[in-house]
N, CA, C and O atoms as CSV, one atom per row, in Angstrom:
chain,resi,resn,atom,element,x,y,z
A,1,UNK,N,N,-30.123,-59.134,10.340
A,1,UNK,CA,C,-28.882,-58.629,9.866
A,1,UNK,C,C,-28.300,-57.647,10.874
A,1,UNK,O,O,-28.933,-56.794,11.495
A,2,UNK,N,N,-26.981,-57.903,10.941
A,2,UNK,CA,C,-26.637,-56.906,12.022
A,2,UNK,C,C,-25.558,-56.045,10.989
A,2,UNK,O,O,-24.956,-56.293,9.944
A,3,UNK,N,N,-25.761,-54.236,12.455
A,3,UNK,CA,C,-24.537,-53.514,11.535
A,3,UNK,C,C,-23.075,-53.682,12.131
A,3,UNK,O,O,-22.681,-53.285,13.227
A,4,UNK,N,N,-22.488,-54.243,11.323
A,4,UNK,CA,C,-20.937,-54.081,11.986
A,4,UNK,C,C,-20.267,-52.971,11.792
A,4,UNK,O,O,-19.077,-53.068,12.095
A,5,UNK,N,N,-20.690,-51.699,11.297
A,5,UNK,CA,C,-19.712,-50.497,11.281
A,5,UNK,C,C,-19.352,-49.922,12.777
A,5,UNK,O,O,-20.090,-50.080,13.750
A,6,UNK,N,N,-18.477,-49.440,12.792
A,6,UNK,CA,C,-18.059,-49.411,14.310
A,6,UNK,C,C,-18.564,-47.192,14.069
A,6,UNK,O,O,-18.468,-46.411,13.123
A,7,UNK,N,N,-18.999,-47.082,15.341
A,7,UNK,CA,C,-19.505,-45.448,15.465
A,7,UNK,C,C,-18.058,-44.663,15.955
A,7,UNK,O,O,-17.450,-45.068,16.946
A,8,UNK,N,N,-17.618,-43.598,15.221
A,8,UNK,CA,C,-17.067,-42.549,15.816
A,8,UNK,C,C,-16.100,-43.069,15.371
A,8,UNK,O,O,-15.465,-43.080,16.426
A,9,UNK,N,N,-15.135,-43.734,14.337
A,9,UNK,CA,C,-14.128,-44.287,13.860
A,9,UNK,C,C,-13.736,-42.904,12.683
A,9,UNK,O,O,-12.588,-42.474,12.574
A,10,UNK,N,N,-14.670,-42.468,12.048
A,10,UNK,CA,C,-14.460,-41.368,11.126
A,10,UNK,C,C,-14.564,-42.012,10.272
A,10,UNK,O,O,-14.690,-41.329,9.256
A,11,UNK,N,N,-14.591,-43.260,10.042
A,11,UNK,CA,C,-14.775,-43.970,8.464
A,11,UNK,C,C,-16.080,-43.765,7.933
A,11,UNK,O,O,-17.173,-44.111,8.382
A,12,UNK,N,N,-15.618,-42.811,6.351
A,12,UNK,CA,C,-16.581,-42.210,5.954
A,12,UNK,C,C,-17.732,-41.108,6.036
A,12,UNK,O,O,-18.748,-40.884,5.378
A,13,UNK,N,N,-16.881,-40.301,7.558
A,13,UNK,CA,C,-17.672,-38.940,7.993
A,13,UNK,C,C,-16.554,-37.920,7.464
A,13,UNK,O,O,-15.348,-38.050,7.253
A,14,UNK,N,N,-17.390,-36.925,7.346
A,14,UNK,CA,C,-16.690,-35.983,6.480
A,14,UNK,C,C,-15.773,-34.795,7.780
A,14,UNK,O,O,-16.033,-34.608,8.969
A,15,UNK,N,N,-14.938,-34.337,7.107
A,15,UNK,CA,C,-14.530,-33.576,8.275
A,15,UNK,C,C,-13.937,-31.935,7.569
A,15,UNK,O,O,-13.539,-31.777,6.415
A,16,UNK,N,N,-14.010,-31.125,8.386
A,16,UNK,CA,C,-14.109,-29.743,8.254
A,16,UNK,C,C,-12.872,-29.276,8.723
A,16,UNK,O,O,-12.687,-29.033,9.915
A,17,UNK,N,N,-11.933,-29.123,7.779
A,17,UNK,CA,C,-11.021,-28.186,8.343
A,17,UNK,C,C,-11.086,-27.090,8.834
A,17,UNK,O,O,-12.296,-26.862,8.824
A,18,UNK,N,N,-10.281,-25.701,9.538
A,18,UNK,CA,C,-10.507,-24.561,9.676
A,18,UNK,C,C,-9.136,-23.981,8.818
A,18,UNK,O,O,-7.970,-24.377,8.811
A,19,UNK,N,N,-9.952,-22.644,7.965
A,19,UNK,CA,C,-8.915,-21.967,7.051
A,19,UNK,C,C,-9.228,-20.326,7.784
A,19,UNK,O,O,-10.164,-19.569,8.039
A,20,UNK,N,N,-7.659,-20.424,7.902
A,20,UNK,CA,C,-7.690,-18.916,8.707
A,20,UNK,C,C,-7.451,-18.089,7.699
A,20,UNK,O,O,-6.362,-18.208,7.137
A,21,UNK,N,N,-8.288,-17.177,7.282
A,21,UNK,CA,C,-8.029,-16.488,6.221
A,21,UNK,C,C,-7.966,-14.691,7.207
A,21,UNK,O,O,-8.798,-13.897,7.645
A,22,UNK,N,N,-6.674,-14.781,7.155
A,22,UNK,CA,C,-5.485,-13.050,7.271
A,22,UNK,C,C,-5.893,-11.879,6.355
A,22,UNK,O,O,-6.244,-12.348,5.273
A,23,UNK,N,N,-5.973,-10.663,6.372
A,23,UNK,CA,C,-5.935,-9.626,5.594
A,23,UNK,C,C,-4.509,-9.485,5.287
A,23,UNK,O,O,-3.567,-9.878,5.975
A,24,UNK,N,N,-4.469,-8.764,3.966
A,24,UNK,CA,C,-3.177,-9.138,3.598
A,24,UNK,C,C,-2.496,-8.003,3.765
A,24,UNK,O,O,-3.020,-6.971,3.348
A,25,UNK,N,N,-1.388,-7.949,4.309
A,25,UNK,CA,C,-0.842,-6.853,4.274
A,25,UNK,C,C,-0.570,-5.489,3.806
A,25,UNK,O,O,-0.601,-5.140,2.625
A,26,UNK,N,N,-0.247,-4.588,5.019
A,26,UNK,CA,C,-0.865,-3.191,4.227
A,26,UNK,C,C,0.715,-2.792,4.224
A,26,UNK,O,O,1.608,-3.151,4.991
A,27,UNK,N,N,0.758,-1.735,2.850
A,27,UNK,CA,C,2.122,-0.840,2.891
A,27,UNK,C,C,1.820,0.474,2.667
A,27,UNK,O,O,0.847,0.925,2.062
A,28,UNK,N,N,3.075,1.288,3.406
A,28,UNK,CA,C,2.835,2.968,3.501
A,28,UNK,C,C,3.539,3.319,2.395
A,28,UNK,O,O,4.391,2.606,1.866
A,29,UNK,N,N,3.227,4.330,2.053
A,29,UNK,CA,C,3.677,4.345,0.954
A,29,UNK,C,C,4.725,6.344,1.221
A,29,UNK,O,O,4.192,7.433,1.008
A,30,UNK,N,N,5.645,6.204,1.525
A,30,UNK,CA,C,6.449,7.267,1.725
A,30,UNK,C,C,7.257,8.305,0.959
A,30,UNK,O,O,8.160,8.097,0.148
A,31,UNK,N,N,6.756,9.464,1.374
A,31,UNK,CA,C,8.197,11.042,0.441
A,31,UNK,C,C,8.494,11.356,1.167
A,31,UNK,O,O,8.020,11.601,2.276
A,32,UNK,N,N,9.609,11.455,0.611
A,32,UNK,CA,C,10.819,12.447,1.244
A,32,UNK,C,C,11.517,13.379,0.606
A,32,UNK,O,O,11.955,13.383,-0.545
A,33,UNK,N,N,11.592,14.300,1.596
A,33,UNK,CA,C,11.274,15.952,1.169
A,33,UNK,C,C,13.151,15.957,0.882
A,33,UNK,O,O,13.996,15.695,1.739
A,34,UNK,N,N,13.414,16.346,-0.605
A,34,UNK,CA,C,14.891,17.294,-0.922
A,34,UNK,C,C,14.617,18.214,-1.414
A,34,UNK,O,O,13.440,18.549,-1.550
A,35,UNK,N,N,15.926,19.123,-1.966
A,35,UNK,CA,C,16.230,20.482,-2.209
A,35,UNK,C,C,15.867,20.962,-3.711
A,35,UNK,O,O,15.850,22.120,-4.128
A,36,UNK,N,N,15.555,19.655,-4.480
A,36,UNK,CA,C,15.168,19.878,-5.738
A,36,UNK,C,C,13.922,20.010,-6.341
A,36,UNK,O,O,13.611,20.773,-7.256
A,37,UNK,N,N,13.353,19.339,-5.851
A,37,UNK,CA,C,11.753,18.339,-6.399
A,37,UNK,C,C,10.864,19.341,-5.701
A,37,UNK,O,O,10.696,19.394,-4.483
A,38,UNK,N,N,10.041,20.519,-7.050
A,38,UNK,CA,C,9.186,21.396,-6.382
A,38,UNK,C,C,8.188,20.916,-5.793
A,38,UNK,O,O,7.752,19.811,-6.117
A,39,UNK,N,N,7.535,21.781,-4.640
A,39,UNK,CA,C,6.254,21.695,-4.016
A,39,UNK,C,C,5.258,21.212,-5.368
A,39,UNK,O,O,4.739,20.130,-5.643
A,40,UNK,N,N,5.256,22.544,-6.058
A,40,UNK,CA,C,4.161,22.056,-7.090
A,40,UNK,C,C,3.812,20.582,-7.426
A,40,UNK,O,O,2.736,19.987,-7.365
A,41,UNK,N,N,5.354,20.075,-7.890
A,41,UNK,CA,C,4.994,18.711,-8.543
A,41,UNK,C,C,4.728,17.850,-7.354
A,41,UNK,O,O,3.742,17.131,-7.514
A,42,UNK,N,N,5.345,17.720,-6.181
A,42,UNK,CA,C,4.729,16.508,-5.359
A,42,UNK,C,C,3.113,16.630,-5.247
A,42,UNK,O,O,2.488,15.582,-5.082
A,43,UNK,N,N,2.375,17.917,-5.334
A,43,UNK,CA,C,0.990,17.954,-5.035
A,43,UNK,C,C,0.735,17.462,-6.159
A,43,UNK,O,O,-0.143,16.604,-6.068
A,44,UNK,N,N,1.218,17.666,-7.482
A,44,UNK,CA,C,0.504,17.623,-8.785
A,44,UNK,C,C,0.477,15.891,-8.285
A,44,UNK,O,O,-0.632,15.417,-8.039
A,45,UNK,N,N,1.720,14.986,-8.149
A,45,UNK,CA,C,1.821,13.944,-7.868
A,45,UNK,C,C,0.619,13.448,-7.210
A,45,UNK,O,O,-0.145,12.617,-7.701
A,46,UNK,N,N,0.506,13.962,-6.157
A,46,UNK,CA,C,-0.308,13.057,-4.875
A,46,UNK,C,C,-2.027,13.375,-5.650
A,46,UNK,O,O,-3.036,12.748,-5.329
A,47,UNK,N,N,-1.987,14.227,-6.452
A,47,UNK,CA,C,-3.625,14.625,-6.698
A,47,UNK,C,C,-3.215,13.251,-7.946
A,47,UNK,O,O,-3.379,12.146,-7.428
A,48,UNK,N,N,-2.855,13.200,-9.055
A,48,UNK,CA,C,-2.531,12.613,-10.224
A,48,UNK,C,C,-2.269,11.101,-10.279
A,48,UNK,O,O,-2.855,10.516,-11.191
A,49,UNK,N,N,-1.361,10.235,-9.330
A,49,UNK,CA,C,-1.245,9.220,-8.614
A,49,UNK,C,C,-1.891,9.145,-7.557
A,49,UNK,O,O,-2.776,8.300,-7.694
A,50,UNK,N,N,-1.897,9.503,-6.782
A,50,UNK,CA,C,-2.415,8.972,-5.468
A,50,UNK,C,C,-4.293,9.165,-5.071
A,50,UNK,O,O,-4.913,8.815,-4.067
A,51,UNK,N,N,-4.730,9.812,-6.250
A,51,UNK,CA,C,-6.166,10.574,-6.260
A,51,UNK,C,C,-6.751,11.075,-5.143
A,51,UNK,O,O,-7.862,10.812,-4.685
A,52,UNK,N,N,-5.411,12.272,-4.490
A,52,UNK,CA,C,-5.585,13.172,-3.361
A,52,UNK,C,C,-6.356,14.217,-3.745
A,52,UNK,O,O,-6.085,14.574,-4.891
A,53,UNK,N,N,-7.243,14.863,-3.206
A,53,UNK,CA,C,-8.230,16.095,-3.703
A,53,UNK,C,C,-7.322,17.413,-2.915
A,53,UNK,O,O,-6.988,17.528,-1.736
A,54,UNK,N,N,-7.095,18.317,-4.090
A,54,UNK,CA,C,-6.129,19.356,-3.992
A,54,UNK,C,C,-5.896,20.037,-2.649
A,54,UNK,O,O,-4.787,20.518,-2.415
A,55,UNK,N,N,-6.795,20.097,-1.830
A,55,UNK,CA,C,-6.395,20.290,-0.460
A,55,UNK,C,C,-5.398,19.503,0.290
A,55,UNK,O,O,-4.358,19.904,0.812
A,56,UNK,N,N,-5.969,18.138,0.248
A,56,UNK,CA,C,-5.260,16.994,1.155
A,56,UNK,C,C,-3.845,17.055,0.373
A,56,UNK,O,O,-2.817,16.770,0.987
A,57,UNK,N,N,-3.809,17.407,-0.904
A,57,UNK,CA,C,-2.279,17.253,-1.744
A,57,UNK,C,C,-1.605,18.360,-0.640
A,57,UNK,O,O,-0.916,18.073,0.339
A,58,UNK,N,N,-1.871,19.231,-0.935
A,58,UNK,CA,C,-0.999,20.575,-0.433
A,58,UNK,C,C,-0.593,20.639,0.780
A,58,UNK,O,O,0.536,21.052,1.044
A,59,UNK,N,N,-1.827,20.067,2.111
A,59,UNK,CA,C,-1.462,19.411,2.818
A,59,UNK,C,C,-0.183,18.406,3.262
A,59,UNK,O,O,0.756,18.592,4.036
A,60,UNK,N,N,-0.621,17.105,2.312
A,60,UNK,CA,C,0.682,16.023,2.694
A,60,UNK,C,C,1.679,16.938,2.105
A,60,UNK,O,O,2.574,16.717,2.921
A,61,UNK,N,N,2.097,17.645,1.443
A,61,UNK,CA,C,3.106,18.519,0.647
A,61,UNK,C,C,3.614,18.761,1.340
A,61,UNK,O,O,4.663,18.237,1.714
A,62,UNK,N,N,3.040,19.687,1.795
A,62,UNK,CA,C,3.521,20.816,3.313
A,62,UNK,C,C,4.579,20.026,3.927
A,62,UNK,O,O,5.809,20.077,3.946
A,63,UNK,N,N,3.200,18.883,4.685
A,63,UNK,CA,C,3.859,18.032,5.396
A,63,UNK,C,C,5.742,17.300,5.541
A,63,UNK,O,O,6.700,17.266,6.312
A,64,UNK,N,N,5.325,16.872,4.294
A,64,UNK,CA,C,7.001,16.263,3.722
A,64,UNK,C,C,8.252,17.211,3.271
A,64,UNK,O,O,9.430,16.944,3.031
A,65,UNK,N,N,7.304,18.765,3.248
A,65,UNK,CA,C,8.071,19.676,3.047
A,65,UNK,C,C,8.966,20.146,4.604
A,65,UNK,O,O,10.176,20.364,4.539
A,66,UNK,N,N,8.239,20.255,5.893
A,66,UNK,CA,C,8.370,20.826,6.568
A,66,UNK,C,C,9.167,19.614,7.508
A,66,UNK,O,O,10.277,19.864,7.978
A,67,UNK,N,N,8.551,18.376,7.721
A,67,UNK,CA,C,9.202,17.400,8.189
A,67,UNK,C,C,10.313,16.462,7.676
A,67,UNK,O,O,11.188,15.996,8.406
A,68,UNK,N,N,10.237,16.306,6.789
A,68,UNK,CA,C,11.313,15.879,5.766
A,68,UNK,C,C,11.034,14.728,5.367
A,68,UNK,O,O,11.896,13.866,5.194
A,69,UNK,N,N,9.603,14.524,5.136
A,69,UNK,CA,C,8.817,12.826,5.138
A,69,UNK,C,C,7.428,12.626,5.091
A,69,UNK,O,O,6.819,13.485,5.730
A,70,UNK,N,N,6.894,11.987,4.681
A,70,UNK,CA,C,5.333,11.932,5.063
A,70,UNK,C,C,4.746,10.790,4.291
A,70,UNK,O,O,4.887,10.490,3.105
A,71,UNK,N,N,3.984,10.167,5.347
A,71,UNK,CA,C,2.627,8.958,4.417
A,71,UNK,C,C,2.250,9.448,3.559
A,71,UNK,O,O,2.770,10.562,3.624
A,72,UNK,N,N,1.596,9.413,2.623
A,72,UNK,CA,C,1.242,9.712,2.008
A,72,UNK,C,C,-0.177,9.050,1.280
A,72,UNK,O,O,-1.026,9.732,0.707
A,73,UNK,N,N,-0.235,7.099,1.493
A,73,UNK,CA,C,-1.382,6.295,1.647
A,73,UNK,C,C,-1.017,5.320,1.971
A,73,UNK,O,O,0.028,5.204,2.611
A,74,UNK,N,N,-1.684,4.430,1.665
A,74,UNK,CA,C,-1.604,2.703,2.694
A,74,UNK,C,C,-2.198,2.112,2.101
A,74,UNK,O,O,-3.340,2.482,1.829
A,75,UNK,N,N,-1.713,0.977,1.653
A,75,UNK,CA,C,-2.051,0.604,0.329
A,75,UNK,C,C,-1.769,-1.243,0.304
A,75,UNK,O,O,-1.070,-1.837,1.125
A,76,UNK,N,N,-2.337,-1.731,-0.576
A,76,UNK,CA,C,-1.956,-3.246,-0.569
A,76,UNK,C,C,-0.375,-3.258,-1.069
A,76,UNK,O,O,0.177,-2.176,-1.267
A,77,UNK,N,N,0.314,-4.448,-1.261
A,77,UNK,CA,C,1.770,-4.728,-1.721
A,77,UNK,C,C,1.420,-3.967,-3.308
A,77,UNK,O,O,1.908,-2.839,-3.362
A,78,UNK,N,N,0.838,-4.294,-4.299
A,78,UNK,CA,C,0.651,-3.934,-4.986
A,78,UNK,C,C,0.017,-2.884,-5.743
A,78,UNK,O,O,0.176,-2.624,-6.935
A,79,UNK,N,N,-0.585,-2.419,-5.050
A,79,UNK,CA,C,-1.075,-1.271,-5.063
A,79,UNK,C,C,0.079,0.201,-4.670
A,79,UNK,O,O,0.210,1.201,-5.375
A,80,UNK,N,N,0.720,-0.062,-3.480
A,80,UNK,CA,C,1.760,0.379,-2.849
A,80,UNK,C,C,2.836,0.683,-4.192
A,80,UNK,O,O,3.166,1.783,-4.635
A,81,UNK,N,N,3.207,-0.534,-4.615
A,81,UNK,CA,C,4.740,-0.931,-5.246
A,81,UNK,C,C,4.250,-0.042,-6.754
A,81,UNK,O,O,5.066,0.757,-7.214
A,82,UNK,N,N,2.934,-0.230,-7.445
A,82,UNK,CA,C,2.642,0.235,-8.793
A,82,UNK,C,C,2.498,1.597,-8.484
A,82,UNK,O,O,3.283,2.178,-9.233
A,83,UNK,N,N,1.797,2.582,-7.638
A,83,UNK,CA,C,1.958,4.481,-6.858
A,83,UNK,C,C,3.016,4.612,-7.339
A,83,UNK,O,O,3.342,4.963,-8.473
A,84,UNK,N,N,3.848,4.204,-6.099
A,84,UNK,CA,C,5.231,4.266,-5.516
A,84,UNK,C,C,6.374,4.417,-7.332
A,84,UNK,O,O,6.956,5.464,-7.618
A,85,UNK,N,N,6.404,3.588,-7.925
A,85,UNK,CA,C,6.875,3.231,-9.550
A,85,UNK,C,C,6.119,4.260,-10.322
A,85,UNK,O,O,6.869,5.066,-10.874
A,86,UNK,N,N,4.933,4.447,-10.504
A,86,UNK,CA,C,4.161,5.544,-11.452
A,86,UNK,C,C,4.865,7.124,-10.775
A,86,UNK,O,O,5.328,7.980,-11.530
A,87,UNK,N,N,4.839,7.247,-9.619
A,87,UNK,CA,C,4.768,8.497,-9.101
A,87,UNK,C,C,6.875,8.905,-9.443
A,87,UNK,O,O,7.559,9.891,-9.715
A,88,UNK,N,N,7.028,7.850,-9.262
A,88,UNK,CA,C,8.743,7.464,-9.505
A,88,UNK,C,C,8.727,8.644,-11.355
A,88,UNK,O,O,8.909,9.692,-11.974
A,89,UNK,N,N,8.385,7.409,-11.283
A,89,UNK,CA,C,9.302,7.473,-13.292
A,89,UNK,C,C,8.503,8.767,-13.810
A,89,UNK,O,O,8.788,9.189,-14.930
A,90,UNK,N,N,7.557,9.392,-13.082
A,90,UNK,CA,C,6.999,10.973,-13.341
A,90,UNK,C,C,7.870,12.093,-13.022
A,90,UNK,O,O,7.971,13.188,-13.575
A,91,UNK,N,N,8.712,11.415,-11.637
A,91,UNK,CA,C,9.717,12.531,-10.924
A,91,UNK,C,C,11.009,12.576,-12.431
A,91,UNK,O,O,11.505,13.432,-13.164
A,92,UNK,N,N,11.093,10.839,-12.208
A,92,UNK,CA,C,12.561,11.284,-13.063
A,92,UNK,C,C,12.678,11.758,-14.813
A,92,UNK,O,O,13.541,12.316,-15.491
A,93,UNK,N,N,11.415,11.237,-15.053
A,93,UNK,CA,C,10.715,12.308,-16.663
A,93,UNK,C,C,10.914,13.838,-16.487
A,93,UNK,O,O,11.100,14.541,-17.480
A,94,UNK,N,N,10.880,14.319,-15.335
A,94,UNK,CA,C,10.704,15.831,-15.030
A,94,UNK,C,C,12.414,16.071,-14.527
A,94,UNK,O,O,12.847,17.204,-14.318
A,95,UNK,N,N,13.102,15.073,-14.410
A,95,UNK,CA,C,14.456,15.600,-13.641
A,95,UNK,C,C,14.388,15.730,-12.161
A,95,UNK,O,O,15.294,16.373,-11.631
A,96,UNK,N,N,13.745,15.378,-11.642
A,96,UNK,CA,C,13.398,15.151,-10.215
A,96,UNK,C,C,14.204,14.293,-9.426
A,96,UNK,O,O,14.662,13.386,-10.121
A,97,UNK,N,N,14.581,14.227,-8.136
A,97,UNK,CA,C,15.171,12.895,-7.910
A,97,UNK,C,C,14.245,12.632,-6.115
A,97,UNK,O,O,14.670,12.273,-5.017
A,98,UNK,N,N,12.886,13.031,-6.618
A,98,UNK,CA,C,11.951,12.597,-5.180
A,98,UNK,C,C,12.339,11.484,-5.093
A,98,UNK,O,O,12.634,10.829,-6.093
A,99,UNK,N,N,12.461,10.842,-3.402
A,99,UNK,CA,C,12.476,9.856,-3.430
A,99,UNK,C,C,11.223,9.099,-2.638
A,99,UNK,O,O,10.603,9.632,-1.718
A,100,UNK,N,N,10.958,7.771,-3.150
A,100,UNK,CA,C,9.456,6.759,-2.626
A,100,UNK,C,C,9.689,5.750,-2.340
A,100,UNK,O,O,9.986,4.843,-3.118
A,101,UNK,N,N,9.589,5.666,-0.878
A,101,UNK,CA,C,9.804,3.855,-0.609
A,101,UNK,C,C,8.490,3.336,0.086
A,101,UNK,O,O,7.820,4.164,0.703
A,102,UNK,N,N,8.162,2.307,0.043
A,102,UNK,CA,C,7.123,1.464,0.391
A,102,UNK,C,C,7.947,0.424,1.981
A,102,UNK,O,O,9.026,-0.132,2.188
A,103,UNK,N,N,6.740,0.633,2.711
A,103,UNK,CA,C,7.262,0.035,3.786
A,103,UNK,C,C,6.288,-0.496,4.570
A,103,UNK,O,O,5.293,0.178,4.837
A,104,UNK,N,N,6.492,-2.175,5.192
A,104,UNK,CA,C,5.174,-2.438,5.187
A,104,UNK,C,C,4.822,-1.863,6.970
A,104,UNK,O,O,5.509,-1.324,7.837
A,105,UNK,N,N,3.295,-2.363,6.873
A,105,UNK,CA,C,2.677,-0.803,7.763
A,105,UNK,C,C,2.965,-1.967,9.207
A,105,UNK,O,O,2.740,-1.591,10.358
């Protein structure tokens, strides 16, 4: 008996794609420093949302106080967008008008 399958045709060998699997994008998550929105509350913010330990709060505080801006974390899309919204609707509960934008890194 002979084999008639022909070799190296691929008929019936299995084949291996390659899946490039990316990290997914990171976003910064940004304040910006106005004339209204006390020091206090952005630290209370960044310790409360952002689970900054009261130093590093007072710190980025400073920061956005003195520069008119500051990172604040870096974060997935979602992670970023839900901060960014929690830390939001806390400012404007209080009369605040901090502002938070997400921007990717």
């Amino acid at each position: 008996m002979s084999d008639k399958r022909k070799h190296g045709t691929g008929a019936g060998a299995k084949t291996r794609e390659r899946v490039l699997i990316e990290e997914p994008r990171q976003y910064k998550v940004i304040f910006y420093n106005d004339d209204f929105t006390t020091m206090e509350f952005v630290a209370h913010v960044l310790k409360v949302v952002f689970n900054k330990p009261s130093n590093e709060a007072v710190l980025l505080m400073l920061k956005v106080h003195r520069e008119g801006q500051s990172v604040v974390g870096v974060y997935s899309y979602d992670v970023a967008m839900t901060k960014a919204s929690i830390a939001t609707a806390m400012a404007r509960d209080e009369g605040f008008p901090l502002r938070i934008v997400c921007e990717p890194e």
